[in-house]
N, C-alpha and C positions, 0 to 999 in steps of 0.2 A: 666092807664099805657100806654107807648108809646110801640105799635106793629109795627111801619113801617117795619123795616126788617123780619119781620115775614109775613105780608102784601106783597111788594116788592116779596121776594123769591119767595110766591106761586103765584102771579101774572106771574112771568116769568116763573114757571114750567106749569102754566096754557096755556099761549104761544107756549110753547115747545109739549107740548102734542096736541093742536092742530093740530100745524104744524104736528106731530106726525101720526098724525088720518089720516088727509087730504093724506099724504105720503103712508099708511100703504094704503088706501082704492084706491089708484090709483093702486099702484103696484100689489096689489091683484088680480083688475078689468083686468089690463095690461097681469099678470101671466094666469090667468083663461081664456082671450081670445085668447092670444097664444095656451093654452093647448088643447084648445078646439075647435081651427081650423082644421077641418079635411084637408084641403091642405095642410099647413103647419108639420100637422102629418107628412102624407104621404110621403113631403118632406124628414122630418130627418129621418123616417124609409129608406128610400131610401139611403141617405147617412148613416146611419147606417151599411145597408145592402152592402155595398161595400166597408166596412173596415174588410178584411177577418181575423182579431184577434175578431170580435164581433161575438154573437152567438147569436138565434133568443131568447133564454131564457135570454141573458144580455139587447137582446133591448127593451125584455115585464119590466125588472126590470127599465130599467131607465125610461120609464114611466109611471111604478107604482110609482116612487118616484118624479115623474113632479106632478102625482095627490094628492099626500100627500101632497105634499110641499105647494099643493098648501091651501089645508084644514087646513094646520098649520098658512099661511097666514090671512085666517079668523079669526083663534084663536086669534091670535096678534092681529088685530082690536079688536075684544071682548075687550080684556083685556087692550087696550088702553082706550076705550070708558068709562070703568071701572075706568080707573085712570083719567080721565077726571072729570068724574059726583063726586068723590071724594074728587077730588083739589078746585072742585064747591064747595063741602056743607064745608069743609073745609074753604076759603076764606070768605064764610057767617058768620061762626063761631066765624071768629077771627075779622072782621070786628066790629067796636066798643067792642072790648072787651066782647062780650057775653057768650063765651065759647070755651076759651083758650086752656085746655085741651083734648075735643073731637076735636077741630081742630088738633092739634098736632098728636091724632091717624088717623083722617082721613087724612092728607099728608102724614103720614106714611104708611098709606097702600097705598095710590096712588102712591106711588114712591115704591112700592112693585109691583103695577100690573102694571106699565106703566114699568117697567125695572129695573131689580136687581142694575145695575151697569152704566145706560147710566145718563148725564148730567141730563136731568129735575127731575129723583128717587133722584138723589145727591142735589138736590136742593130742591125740597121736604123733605128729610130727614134732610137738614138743619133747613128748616123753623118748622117742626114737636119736631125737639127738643128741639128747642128755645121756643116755645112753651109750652112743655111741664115743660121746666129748669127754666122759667123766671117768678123770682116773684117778687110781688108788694112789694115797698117799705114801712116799717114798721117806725111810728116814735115811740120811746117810751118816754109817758109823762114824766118820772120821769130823764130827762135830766139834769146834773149840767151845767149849762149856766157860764163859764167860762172868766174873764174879770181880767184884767190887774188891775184892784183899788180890793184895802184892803176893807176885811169887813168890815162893821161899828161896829160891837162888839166887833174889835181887835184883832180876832183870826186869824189863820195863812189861806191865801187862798188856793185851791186846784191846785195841778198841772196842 
């Protein structure tokens, strides 16, 4: 059975997610040595500190939520990396027709942990269910082979 688009898709959600990874691990690296300059602290404490609607208890919260954010940032790799190694055993799967099926749940869940709703999950979930939907065509012997000439026993042909 012909997989190309089922192929195709997760090759490009394979792309996607890298570019993905590469993206997430920069900004990560970028967020965490911002956060973690102590001059640059210093800095926006300072301009913090002379915006007299902020209070010393709102400028410990915004960067307790610079350090979370930034720990949520790691999660998202994880879970990119996740949907990476996936879309991998996935495109083995389906490659030559081996196993059509476990490929289909594994694009599924990598377009599950790489992003509910972003372009490569939507393409993953395409390829996953083609996957899962597409079946091999069936001949059945017992086919009336259908021709324009009369029977030879005179009896009436078939529609």
């Amino acid at each position: 059975m012909n997989r190309t688009a089922e192929k195709v898709l997760g090759i490009i959600g394979l792309v996607f997610t890298v570019f993905g990874v590469i993206a997430s691990i920069f900004g990560a690296v970028i967020f965490n040595m911002f956060s973690n300059n102590p001059e640059l602290r210093t800095e926006m404490e300072m301009d913090f500190y002379s915006d007299p609607t902020m209070t010393p208890a709102d400028i410990d919260m915004i960067f307790n939520i610079f350090d979370a954010l930034g720990g949520f940032l790691w999660l998202g790799v994880v879970f990119l990396i996740i949907s990476l190694v996936l879309t991998i055993i996935g495109l083995i799967k389906i490659w030559n027709n081996k196993n059509p099926k476990l490929a289909g749940i594994m694009f599924i869940l990598g377009g599950l942990t790489g992003g509910i709703l972003s372009l490569t999950s939507i393409l993953l979930y395409i390829a996953g269910i083609l996957c899962l939907t597409k079946k091999p065509k069936t001949m059945v012997p017992d086919e009336q082979i259908i021709t324009d000439t009369p029977p030879e026993d005179g009896g009436m042909r078939p529609l």
